[in-house]
C-alpha positions as CSV (number, residue, x, y, z in Angstrom):
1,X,0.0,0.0,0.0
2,X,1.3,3.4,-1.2
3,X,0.5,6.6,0.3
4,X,1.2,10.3,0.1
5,X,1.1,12.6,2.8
6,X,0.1,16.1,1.1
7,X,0.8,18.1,4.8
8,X,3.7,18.2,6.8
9,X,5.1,21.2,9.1
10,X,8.6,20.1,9.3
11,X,9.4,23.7,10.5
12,X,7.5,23.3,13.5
13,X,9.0,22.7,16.8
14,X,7.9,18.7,17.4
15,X,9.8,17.9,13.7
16,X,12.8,20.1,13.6
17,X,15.7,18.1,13.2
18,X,14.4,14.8,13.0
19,X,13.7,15.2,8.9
20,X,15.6,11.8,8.6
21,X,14.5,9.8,11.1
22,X,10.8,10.8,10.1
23,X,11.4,10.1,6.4
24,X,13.1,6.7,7.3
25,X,9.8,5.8,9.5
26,X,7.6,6.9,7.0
27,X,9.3,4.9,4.0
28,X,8.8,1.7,6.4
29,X,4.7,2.6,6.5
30,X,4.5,3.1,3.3
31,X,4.5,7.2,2.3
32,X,6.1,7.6,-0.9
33,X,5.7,10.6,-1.2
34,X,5.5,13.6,0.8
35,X,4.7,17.4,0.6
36,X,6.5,19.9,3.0
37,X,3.9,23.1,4.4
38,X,4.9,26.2,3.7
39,X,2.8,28.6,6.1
40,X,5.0,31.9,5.9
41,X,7.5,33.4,4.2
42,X,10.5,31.8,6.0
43,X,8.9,28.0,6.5
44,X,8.5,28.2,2.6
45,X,12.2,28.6,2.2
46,X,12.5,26.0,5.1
47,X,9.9,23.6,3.1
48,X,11.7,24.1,-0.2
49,X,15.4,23.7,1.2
50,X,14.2,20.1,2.6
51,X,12.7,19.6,-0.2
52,X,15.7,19.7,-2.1
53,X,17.6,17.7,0.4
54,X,15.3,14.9,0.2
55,X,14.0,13.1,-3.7
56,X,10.8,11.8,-1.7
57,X,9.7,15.3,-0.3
58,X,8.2,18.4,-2.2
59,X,6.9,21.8,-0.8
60,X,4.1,24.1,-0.9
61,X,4.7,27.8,-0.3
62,X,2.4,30.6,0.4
63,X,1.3,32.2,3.9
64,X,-0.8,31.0,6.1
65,X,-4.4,33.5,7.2
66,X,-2.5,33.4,10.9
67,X,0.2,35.8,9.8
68,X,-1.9,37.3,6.7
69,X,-1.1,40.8,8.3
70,X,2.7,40.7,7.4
71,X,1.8,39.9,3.4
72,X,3.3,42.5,1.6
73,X,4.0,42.9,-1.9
74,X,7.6,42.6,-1.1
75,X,6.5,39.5,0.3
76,X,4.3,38.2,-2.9
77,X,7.8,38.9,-4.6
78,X,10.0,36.4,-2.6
79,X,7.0,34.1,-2.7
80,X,7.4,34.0,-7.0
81,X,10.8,33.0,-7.1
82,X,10.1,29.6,-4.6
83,X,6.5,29.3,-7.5
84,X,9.0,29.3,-9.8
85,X,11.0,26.2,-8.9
86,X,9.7,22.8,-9.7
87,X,10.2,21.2,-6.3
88,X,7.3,23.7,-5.3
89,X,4.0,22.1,-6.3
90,X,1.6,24.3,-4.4
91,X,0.4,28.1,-3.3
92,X,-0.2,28.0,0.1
93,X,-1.4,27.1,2.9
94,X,-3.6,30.1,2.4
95,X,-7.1,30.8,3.0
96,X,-8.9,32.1,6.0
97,X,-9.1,31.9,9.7
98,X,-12.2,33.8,11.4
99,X,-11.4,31.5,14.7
100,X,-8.4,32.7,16.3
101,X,-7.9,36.3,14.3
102,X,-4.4,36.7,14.4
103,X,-5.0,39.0,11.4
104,X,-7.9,41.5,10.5
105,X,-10.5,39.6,8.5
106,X,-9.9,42.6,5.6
107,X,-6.0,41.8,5.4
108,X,-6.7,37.5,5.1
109,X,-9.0,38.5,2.1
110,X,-6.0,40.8,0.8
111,X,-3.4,37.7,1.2
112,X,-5.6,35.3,0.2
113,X,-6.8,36.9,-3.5
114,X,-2.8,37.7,-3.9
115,X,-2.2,34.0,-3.4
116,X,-4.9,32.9,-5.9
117,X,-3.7,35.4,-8.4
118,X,0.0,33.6,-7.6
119,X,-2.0,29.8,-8.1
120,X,-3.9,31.1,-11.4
121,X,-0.5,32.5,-12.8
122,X,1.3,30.0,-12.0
123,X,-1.1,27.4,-13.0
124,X,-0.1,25.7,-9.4
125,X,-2.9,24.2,-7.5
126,X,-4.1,26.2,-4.1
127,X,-3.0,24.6,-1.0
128,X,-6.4,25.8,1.3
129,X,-6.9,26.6,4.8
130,X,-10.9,27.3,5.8
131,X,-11.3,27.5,9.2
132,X,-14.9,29.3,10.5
133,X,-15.1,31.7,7.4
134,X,-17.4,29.4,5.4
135,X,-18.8,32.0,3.6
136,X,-16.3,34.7,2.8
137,X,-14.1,32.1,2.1
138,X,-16.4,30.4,-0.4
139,X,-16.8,33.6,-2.3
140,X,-14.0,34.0,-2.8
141,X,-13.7,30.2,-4.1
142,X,-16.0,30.8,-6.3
143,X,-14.6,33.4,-8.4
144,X,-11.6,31.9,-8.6
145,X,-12.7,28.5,-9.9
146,X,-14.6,30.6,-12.0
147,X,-11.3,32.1,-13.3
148,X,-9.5,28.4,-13.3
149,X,-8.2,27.9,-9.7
150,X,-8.2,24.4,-8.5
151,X,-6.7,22.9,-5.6
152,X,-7.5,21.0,-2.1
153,X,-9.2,22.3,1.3
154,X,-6.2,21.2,3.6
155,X,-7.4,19.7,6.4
156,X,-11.0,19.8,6.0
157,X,-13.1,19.0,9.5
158,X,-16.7,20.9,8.5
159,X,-20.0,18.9,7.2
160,X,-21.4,17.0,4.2
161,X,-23.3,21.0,2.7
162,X,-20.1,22.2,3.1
163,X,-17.7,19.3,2.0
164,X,-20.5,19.0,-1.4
165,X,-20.0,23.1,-2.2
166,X,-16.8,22.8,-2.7
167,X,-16.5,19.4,-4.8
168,X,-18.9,21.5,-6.8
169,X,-16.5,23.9,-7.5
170,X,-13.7,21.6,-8.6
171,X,-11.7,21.4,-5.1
172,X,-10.8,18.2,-3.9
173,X,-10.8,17.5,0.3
174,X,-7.9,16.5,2.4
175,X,-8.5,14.2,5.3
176,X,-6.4,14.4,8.3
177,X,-6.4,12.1,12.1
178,X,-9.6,14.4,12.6
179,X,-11.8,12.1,11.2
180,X,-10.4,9.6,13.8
181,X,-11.9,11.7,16.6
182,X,-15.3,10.8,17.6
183,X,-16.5,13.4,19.8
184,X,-14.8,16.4,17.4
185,X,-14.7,14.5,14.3
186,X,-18.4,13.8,14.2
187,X,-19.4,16.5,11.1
188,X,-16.7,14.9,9.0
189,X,-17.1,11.6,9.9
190,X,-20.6,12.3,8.6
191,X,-19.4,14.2,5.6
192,X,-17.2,11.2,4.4
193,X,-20.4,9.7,2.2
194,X,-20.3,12.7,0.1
195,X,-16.8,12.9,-0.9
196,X,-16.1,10.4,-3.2
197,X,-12.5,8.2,-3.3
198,X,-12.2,10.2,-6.6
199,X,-11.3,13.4,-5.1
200,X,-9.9,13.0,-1.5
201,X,-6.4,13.5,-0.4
202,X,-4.7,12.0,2.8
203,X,-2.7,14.1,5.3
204,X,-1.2,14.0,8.5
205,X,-0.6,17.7,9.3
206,X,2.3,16.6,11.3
207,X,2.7,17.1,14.2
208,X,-1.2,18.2,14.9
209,X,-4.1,16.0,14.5
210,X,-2.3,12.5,15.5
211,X,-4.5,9.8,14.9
212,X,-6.9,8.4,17.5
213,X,-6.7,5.1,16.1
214,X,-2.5,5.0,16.0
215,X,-2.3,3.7,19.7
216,X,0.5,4.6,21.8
217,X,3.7,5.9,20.3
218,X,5.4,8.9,20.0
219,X,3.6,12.4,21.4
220,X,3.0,14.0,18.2
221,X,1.8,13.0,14.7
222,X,4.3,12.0,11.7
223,X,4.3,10.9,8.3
224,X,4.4,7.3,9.1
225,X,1.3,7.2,11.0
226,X,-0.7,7.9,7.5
227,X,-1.9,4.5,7.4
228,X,-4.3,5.0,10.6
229,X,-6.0,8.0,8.4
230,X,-6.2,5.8,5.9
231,X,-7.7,2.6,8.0
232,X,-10.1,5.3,9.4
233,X,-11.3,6.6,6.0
234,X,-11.9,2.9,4.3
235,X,-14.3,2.5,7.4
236,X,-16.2,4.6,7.0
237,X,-16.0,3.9,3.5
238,X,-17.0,0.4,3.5
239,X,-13.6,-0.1,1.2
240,X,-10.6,-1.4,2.1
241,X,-8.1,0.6,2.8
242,X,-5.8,-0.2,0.0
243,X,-8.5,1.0,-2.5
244,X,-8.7,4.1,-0.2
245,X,-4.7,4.7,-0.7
246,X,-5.1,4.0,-4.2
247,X,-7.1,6.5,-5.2
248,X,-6.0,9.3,-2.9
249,X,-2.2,8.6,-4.6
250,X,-3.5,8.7,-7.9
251,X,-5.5,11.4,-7.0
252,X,-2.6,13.6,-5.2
253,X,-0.3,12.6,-8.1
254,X,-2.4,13.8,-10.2
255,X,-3.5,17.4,-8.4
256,X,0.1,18.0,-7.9
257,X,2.1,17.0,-10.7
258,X,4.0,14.1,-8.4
259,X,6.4,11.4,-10.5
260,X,5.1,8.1,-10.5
């Protein structure tokens, strides 16, 4: 069984320095593949660097609603030349995060519509990050499928309406260890009938999100605990999970551009 991981934060303090180890681990499981997060300016240059360190791994690069406020276009500038380079398959994670605010919803919208001009430019798929801004961020989804944009929600936890109005608008769905959680997990959990094994990606979002269904092992989530997601997803499915992995590395390979 194959798998790609579309979302790991190898900048964040749980996975710094242990890019080998986790890569070794998550060969052994399976992951053939793997895409580093960019979330800001300087974890971009981080994702990309590894990246190039490591023929298994490839990087998205874009920032992240959280530090939307700092997006200038001196940023948008440094963010074209890591668009430009192939081992960069992704704009993002971008999107927009009414939860926590750490920047004014008006400058998100401003980051985010630069980094969908950057994905329609580039022709490189959106790397998406929704989290309580449904509606805005839908919008804004809208006009830019309208325009060409395609991509995947990152890390999707909402509900069936919301899963379907998306899949309507050419996005695919990335399924993290949240849909292993039964008391937080249950919308998506429900929401798995209406995606179909056609357009759904698998991610860890290493190290968040671990797996409920992983047992006891290390503290935080890595690559090589994909398969759990994967197991958790089939499920609920009624498939087995290899047909589950299947598709979602066909699928990913596909979305991304990812060698065979």
């Amino acid at each position: 069984m194959s798998l790609i991981d579309i979302g790991v934060n190898f900048h964040a303090s749980q996975l710094k320095g242990a890019g080998t180890e986790l890569l070794a681990r998550a060969a052994d499981a399976g992951v053939t593949h793997i895409l580093a997060t960019g979330t800001s300016l300087s974890s971009s240059r981080s994702a990309l660097e590894f990246a190039r360190r490591h023929p298994r791994v490839w990087a998205t690069a874009g920032v992240h609603p959280h530090t939307a406020k700092e997006y200038t276009a001196a940023t948008g500038e440094a963010l074209a030349a890591l668009w430009a380079d192939e081992r960069v398959v992704a704009v993002g994670e971008c999107g927009l995060d009414y939860n926590r605010m750490f920047s004014p919803m008006a400058e998100q919208r401003s980051a985010f519509e630069a980094q969908i001009q950057a994905s329609l430019t580039t022709g490189k798929p959106l790397f998406l990050h929704c989290r309580d801004a449904f509606d805005d961020f839908h919008a804004m989804l809208r006009e830019a499928a309208g325009a060409g944009a395609h991509g995947v929600v990152h890390c999707f936890t909402d509900g069936a309406e919301e899963a379907e109005a998306f899949l309507a608008l050419g996005f695919d769905i990335g399924i993290t260890g949240w849909v292993t959680d039964l008391t937080r997990g249950t919308a998506l959990r429900e929401a798995m009938r209406v995606i179909p094994l056609e357009r759904l990606h698998l991610e860890t979002d290493a190290p968040y999100l671990r797996p409920r269904n992983a047992g006891k092992t290390r503290p935080y989530n890595e690559p090589a605990l994909l398969p759990f997601v994967a197991q958790a997803v089939a499920e609920l499915k009624g498939v087995d999970a290899a047909a589950v992995a299947a598709h979602a590395t066909a699928n990913s390979k596909r979305l991304f551009g990812l060698p065979g």
